[in-house]
VOPAGU-2260 file (C-alpha; in pm, 1 decimal, decimal comma):
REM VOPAGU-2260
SITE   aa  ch    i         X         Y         Z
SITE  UNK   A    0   -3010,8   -1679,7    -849,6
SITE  UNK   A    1   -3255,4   -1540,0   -1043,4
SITE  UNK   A    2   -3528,5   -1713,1   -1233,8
SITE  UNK   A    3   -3701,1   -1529,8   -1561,6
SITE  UNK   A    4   -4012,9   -1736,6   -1674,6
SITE  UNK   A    5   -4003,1   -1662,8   -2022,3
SITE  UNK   A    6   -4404,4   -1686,5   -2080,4
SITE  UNK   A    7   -4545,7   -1709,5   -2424,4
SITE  UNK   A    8   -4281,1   -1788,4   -2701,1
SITE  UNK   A    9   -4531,4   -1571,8   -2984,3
SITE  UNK   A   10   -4528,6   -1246,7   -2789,9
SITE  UNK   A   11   -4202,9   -1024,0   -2679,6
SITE  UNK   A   12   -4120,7   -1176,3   -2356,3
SITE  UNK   A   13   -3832,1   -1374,8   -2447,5
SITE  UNK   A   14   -3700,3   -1098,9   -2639,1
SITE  UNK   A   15   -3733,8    -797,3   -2366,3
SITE  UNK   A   16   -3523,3   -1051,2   -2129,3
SITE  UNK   A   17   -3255,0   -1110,8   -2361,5
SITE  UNK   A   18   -3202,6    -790,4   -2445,3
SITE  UNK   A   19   -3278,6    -689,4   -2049,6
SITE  UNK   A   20   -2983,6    -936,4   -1933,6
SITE  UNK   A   21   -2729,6    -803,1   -2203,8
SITE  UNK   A   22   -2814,9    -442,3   -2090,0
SITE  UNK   A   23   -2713,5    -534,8   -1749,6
SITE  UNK   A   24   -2397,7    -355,3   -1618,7
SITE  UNK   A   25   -2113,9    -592,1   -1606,0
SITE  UNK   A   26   -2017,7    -593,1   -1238,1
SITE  UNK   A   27   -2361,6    -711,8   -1199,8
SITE  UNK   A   28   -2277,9   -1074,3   -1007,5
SITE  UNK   A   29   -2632,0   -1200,5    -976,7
SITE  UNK   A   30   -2707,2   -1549,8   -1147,5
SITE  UNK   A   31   -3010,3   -1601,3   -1389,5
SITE  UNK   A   32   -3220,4   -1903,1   -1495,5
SITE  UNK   A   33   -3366,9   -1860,0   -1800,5
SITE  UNK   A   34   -3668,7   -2092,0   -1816,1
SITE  UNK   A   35   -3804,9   -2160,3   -2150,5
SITE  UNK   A   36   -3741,5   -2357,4   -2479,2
SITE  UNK   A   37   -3390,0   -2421,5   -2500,3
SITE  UNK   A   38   -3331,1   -2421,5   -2888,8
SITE  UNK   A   39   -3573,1   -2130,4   -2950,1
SITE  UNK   A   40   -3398,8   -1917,9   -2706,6
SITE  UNK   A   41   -3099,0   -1966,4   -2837,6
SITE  UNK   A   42   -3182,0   -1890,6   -3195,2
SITE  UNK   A   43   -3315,5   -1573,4   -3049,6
SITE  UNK   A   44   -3025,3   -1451,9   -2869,1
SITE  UNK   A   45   -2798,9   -1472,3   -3216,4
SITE  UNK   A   46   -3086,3   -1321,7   -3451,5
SITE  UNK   A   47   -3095,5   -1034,2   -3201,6
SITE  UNK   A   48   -2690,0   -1065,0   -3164,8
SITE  UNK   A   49   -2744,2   -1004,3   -2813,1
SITE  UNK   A   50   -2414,5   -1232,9   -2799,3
SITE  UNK   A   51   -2486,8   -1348,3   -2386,0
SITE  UNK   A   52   -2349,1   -1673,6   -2315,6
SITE  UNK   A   53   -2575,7   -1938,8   -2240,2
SITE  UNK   A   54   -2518,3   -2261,2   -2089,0
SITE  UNK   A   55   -2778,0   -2530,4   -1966,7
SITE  UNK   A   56   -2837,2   -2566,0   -1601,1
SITE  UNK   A   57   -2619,4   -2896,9   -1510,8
SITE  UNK   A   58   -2732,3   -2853,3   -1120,9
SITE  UNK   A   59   -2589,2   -2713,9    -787,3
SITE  UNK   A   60   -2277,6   -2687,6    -988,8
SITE  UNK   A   61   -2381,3   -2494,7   -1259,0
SITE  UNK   A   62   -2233,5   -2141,0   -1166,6
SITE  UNK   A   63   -2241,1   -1963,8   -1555,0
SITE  UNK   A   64   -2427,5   -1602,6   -1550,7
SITE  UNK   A   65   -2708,0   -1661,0   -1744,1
SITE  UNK   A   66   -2841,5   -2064,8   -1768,0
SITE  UNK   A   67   -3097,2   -2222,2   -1934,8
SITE  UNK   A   68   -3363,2   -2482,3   -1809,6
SITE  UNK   A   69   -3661,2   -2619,7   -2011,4
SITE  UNK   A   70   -3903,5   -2795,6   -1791,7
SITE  UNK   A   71   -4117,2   -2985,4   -2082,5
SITE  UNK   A   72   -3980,2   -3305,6   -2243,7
SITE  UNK   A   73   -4046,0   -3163,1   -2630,9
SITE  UNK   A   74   -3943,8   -2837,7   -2793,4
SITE  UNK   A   75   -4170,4   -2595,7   -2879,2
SITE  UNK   A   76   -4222,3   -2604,3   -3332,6
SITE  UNK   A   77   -3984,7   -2236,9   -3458,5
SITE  UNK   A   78   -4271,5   -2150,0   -3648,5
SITE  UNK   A   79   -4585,0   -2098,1   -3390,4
SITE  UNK   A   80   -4829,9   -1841,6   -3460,3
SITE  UNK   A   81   -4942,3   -1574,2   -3213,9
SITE  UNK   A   82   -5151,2   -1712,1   -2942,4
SITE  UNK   A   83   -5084,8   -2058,2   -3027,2
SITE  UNK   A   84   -5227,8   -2336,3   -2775,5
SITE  UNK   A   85   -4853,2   -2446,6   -2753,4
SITE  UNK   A   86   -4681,4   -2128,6   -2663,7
SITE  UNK   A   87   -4958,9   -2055,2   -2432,2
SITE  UNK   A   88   -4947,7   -2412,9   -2254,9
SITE  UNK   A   89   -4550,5   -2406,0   -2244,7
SITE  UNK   A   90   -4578,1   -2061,4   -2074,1
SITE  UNK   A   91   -4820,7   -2222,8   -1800,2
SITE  UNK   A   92   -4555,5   -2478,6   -1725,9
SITE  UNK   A   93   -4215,6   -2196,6   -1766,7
SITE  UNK   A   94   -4443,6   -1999,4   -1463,3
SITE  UNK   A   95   -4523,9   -2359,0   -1291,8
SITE  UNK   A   96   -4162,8   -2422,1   -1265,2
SITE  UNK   A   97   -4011,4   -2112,9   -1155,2
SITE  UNK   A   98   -4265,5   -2123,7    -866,5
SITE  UNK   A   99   -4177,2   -2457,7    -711,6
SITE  UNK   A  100   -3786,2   -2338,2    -737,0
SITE  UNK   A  101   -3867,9   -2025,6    -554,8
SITE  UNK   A  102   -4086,6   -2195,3    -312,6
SITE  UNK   A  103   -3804,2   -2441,9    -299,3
SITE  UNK   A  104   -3508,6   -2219,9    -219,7
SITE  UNK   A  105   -3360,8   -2260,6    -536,2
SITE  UNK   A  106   -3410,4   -1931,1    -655,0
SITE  UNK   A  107   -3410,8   -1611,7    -485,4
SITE  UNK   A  108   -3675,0   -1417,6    -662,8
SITE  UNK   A  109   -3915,5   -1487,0    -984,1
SITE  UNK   A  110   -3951,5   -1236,8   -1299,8
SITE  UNK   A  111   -4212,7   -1359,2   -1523,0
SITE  UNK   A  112   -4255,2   -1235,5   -1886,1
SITE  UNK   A  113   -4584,4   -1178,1   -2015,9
SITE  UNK   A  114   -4853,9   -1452,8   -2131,7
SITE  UNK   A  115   -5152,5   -1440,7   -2292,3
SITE  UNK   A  116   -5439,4   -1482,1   -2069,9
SITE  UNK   A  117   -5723,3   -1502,4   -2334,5
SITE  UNK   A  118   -5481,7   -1771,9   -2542,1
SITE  UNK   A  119   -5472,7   -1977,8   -2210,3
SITE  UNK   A  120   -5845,7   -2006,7   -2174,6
SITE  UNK   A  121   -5872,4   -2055,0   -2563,0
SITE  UNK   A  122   -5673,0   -2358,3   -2420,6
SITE  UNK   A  123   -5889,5   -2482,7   -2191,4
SITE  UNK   A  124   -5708,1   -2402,8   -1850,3
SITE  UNK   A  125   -5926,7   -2190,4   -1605,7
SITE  UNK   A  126   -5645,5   -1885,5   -1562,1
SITE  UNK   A  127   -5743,3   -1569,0   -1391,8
SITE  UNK   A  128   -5380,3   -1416,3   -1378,6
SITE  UNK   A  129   -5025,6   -1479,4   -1311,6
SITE  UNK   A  130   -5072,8   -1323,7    -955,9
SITE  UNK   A  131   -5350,3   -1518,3    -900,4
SITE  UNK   A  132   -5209,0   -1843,0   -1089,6
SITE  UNK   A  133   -4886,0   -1818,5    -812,9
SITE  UNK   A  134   -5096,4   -1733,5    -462,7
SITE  UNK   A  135   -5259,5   -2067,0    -590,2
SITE  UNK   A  136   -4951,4   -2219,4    -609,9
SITE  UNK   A  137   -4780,5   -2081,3    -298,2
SITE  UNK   A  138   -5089,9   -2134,4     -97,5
SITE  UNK   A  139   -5114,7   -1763,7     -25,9
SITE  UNK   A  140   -5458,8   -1587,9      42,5
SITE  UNK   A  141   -5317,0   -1286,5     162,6
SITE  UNK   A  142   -5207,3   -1103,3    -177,8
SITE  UNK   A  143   -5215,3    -781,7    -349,0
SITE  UNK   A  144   -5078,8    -656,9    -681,6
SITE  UNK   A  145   -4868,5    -334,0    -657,2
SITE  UNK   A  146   -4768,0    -175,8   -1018,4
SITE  UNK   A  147   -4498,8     125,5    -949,7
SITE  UNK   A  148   -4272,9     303,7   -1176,9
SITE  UNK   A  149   -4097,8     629,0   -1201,9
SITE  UNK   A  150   -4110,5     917,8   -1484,5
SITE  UNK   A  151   -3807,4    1049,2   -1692,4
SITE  UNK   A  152   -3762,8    1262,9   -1376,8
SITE  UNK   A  153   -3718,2     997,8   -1120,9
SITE  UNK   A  154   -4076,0    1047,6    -986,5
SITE  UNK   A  155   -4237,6     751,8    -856,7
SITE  UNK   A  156   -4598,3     616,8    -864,5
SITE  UNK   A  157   -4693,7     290,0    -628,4
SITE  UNK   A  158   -5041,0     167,1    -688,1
SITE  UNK   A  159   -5150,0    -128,1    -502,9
SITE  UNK   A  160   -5507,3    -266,1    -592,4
SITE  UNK   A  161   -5825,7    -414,6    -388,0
SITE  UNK   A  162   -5943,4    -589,2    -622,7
SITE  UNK   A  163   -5791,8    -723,0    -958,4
SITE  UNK   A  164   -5925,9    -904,6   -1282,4
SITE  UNK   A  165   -6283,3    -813,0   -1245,3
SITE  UNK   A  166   -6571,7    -726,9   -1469,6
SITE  UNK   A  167   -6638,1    -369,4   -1401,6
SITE  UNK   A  168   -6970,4    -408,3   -1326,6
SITE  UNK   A  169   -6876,5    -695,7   -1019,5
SITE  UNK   A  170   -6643,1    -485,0    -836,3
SITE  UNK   A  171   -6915,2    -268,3    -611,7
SITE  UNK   A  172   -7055,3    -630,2    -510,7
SITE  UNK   A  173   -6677,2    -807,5    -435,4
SITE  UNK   A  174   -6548,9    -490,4    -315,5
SITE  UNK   A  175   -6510,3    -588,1     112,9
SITE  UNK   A  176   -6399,9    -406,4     374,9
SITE  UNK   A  177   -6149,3    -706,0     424,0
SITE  UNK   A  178   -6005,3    -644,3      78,3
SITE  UNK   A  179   -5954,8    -283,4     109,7
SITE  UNK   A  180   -5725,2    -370,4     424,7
SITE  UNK   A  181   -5533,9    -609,5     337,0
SITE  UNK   A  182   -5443,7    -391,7      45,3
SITE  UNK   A  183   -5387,6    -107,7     289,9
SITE  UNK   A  184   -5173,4    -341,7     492,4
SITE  UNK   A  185   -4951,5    -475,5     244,0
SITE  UNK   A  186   -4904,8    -158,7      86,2
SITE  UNK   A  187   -4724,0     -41,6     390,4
SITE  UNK   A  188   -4499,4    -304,8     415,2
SITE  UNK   A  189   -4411,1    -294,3      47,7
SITE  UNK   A  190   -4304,3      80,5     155,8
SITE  UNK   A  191   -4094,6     -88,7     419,4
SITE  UNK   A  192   -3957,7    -340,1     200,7
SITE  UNK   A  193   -3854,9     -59,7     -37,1
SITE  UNK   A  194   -3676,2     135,0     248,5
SITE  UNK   A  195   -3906,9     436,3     262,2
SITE  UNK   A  196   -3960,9     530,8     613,0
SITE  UNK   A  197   -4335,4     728,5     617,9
SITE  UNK   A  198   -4526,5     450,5     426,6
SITE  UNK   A  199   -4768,0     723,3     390,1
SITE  UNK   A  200   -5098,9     549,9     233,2
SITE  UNK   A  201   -5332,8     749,5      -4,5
SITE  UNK   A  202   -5676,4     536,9     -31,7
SITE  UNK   A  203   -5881,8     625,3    -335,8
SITE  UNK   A  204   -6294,2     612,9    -342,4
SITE  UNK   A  205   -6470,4     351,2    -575,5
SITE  UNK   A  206   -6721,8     624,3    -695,3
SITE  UNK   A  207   -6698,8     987,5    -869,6
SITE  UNK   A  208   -6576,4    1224,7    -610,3
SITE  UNK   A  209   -6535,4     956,9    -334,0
SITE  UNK   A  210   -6944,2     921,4    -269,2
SITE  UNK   A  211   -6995,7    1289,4    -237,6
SITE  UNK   A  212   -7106,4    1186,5     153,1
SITE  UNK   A  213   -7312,4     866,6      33,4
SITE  UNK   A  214   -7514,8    1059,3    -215,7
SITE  UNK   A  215   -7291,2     911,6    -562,4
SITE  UNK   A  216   -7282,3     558,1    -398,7
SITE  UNK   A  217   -7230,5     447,0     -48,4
SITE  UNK   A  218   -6903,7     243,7     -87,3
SITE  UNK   A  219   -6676,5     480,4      79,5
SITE  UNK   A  220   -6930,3     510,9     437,5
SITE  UNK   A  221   -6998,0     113,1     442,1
SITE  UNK   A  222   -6654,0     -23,7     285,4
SITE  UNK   A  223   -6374,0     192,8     237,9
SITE  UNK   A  224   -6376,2     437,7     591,8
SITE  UNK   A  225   -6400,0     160,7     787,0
SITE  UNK   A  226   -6128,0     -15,3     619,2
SITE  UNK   A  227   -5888,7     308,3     654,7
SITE  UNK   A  228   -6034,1     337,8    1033,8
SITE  UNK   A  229   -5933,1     -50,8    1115,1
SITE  UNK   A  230   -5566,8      12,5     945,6
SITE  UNK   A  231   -5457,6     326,4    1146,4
SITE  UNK   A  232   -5596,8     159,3    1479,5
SITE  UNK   A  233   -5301,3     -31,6    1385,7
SITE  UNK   A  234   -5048,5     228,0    1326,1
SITE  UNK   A  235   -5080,8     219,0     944,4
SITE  UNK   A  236   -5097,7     602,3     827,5
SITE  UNK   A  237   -5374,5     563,9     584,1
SITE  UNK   A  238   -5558,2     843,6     470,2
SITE  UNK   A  239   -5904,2     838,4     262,7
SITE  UNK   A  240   -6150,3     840,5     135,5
SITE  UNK   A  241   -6043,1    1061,9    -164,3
SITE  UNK   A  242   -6140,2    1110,6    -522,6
SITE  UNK   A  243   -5912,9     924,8    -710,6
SITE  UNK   A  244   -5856,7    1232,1    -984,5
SITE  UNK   A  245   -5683,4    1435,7    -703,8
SITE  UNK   A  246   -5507,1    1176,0    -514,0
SITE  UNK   A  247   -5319,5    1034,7    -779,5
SITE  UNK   A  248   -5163,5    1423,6    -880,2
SITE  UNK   A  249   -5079,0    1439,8    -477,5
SITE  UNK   A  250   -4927,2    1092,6    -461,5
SITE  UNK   A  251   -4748,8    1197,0    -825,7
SITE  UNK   A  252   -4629,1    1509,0    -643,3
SITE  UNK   A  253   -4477,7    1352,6    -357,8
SITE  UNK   A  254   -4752,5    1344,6    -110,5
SITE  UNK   A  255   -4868,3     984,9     -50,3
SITE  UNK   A  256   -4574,7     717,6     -68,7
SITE  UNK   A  257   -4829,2     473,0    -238,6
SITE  UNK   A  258   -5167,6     450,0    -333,6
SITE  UNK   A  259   -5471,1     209,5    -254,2
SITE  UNK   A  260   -5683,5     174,7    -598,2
SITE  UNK   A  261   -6021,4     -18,9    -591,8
SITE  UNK   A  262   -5988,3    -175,5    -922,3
SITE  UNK   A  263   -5746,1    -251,8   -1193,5
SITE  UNK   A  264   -5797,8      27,5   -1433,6
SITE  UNK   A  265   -5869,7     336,3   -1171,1
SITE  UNK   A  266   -5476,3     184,4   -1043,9
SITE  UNK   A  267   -5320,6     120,4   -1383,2
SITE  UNK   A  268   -5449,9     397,6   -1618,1
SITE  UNK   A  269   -5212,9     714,5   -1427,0
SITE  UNK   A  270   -4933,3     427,5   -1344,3
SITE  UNK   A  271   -4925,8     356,4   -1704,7
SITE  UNK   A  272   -4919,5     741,4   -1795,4
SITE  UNK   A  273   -4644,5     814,6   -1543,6
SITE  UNK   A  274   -4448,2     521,4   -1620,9
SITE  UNK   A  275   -4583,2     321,0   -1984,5
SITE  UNK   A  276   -4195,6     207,8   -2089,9
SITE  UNK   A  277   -4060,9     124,9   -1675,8
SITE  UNK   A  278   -4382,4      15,4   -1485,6
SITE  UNK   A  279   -4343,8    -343,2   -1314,5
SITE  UNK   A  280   -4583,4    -571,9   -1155,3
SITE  UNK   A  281   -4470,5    -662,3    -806,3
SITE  UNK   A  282   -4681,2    -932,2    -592,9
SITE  UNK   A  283   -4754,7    -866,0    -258,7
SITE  UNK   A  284   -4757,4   -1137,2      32,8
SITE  UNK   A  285   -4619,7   -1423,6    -176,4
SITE  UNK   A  286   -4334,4   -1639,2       7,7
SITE  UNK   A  287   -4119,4   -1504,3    -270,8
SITE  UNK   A  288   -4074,2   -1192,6    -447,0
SITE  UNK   A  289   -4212,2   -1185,5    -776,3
SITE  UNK   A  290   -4181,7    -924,0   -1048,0
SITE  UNK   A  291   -4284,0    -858,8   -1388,6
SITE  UNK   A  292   -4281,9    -575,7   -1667,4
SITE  UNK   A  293   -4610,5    -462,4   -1672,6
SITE  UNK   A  294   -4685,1    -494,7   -2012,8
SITE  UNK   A  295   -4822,2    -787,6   -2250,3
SITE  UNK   A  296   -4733,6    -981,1   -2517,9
SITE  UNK   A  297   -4727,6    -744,7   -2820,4
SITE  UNK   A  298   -4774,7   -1003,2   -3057,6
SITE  UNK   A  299   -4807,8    -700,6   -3329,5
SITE  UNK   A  300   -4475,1    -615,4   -3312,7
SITE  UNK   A  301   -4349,9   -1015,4   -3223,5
SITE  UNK   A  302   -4020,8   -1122,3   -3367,5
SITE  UNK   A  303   -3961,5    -760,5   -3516,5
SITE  UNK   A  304   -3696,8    -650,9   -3257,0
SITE  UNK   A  305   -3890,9    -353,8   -3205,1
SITE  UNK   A  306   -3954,3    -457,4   -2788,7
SITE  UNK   A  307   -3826,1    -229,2   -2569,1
SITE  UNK   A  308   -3706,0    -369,8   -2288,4
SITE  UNK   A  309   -3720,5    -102,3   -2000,5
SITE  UNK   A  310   -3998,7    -256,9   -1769,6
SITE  UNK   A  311   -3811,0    -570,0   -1819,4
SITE  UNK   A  312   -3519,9    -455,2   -1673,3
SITE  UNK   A  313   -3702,1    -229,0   -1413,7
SITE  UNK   A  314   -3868,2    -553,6   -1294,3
SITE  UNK   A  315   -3512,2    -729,9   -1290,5
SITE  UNK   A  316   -3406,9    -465,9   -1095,3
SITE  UNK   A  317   -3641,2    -435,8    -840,2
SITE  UNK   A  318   -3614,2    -775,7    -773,3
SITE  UNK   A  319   -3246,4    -768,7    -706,6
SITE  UNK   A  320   -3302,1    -452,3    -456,6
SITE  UNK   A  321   -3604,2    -645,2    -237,2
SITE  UNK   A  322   -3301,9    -924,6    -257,7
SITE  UNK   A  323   -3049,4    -663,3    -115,9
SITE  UNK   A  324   -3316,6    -579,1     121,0
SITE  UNK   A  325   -3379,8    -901,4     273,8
SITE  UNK   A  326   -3039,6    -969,3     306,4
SITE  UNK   A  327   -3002,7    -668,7     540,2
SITE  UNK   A  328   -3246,4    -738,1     813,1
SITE  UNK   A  329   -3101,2    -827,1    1076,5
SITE  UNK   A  330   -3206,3   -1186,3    1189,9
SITE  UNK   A  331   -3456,5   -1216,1    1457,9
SITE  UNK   A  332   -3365,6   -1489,9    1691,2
SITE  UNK   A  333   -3633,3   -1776,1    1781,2
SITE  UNK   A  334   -3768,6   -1757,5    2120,6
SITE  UNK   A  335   -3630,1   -2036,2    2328,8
C-alpha cells in the first residue's frame, strides 16, 4: 500500500492527488492511504466529481483501493485561509504519520503533497524541509534529494543535490568534500535503483566556469576533485569538475545518466525547465522510498480546480516502479 500525505489543506495538494488517483489506469492494483482530514477530503472529491470511492481505513482488513486515515482527534474548520497555522500544523502531523507507517512496514512507499514551509515556522515549529523533517524521523544521516523528470519527448533530467535549503551566501562555507560524495554515491545507486546500467555521474562546479583552475574560486581543487577522485577509487564513474551551463545540455542530451548539483537552485532551475508540469522529488538513503511532485502549494490558484496534477502522478508513479524494483532483487541470503 501506498500512503499520500496530503500536506497543507489551503494549497493544491489534496486536489493534485485526487485527481492523480482517478487518472490512474484501472488495472492499476496498488492500494492507497489517503492521510488527511476525513470530511474535507471528501467534500473535495464530489466538488471536483472525481467520483473515487473512499472508505476509512478499518485495519489489516481494510482492502478498498483508495482509504482514508486522519491521524488528529479534531477536523480541520472548511473555511481555513491560505497558510493558516491549522492547515500547516495538520500537514506536520499527515507527514508524521505516514513516516512511522513506512518505517513500520505498513506502507510500502510515502508520496507527500506539498506544505508550506514559511506557514510552519509562522507556527512556531523549527522545519527546514520535508526531506530533512523525515531523515530526522527515520534516523538517517546519509541523504540526498534527487529531482528528475522527463520532457514532452521522453528525455530525462536526474539532478541530485550537495547541499539543500541554504542561504546562498552559506553554501561555499557548508559545502564538504563529504557532502559532495555522498551525493555522488547515492546518485549512483538511485541509477541502479532505476534500472539504468552506466550510472554515468556528471558533477557540476560551485563557481562560474568550474574555478577556471582556482582563479574564480577554489572550491572545485579543495572540495569537489577530491570528492569525484574518492568516488571512482570506488568504482563510481563520476566525472567533474564541469561548468554547470554545459553539463546540464550534455546530461539533457543523453550524456551523463544524472547529475551532481552543489545547491538547490544551480539543480532545480534546468530540472524545472525540462520538466515544470512532471518533475518529482525523490529522497535518497531513507529506509523507505519517498516521493513528491516537485511543486508547492499554489495557494493562488487554491480551491479553483485549476491544479494540474502531472508531477503528482509522476511521483505516484515512480514510487510504484522503485516498488517493482525492490521486489525483483533477488534475496541475498544471511551468512550463517
Amino acid at each position: 500500500m501506498i500512503g499520500i500525505a496530503l500536506g497543507d489543506f489551503t494549497g493544491i495538494g489534496p486536489e493534485v492527488s485526487l485527481k492523480a488517483l482517478s487518472n490512474l489506469e484501472a488495472a492499476d492494483q496498488n492500494r492507497y492511504l489517503l492521510i488527511g482530514d476525513v470530511q474535507l477530503i471528501r467534500t473535495l472529491n464530489e466538488r471536483l466529481q472525481t467520483n473515487l470511492v473512499l472508505q476509512p481505513l478499518e485495519g489489516p482488513q481494510s482492502r478498498a483501493h483508495v482509504l482514508l486515515f486522519d491521524p488528529r482527534p479534531e477536523a480541520l474548520e472548511s473555511n481555513l485561509t491560505s497558510g493558516s497555522t491549522a492547515a500547516a500544523l495538520a500537514a506536520l502531523d499527515y507527514l508524521r504519520e505516514g513516516a512511522r507507517r513506512c518505517l513500520s512496514g505498513e506502507l510500502e512507499a510515502l508520496v507527500t503533497a506539498p506544505v508550506s514551509k514559511e506557514a510552519i515556522l509562522r507556527a512556531g515549529q523549527p522545519f527546514v524541509g520535508q526531506t530533512e523533517f523525515l531523515s530526522e524521523m527515520a534516523r538517517a544521516e546519509r541523504t540526498a534529494m534527487m529531482l528528475l523528470g522527463d520532457d514532452d519527448r521522453g528525455r530525462w533530467l536526474r539532478v541530485t543535490l550537495a547541499t539543500t535549503h541554504l542561504p546562498l551566501k552559506h553554501v561555499a562555507d557548508q559545502l564538504t568534500q563529504a557532502k559532495v560524495e555522498l551525493a555522488i554515491e547515492l546518485a549512483a545507486e538511485a541509477c541502479r535503483d532505476l534500472g539504468i546500467a552506466r550510472a554515468r555521474v556528471g558533477v557540476c562546479g560551485l563557481n562560474p566556469h568550474a574555478g577556471e583552475g582556482g582563479k574564480l574560486g577554489t572550491e572545485e581543487l579543495t572540495v569537489i576533485a577530491p570528492a569525484i577522485r574518492s568516488a571512482r577509487d570506488r568504482q563510481i564513474d563520476a566525472r567533474g569538475p564541469f561548468a554547470a551551463d554545459a553539463l546540464f545540455h550534455q546530461a539533457y542530451q543523453g550524456e551523463y545518466d544524472v547529475v551532481v548539483a552543489m545547491y538547490h537552485d544551480q539543480g532545480l532551475a534546468p530540472l524545472k525547465l525540462v520538466a515544470f508540469e512532471r518533475g518529482v522529488n525523490w529522497t535518497l538513503g531513507l529506509p523507505f522510498i519517498r516521493t513528491s511532485p516537485d511543486h508547492g502549494t499554489a495557494y493562488d490558484i487554491a480551491g479553483q480546480n485549476r491544479a494540474n496534477p502531472s508531477s503528482m502522478l509522476a511521483a505516484i508513479a515512480l514510487a510504484k516502479r522503485l516498488i517493482a524494483q525492490r521486489e525483483q532483487r533477488p534475496v541475498q541470503s544471511q551468512p550463517k
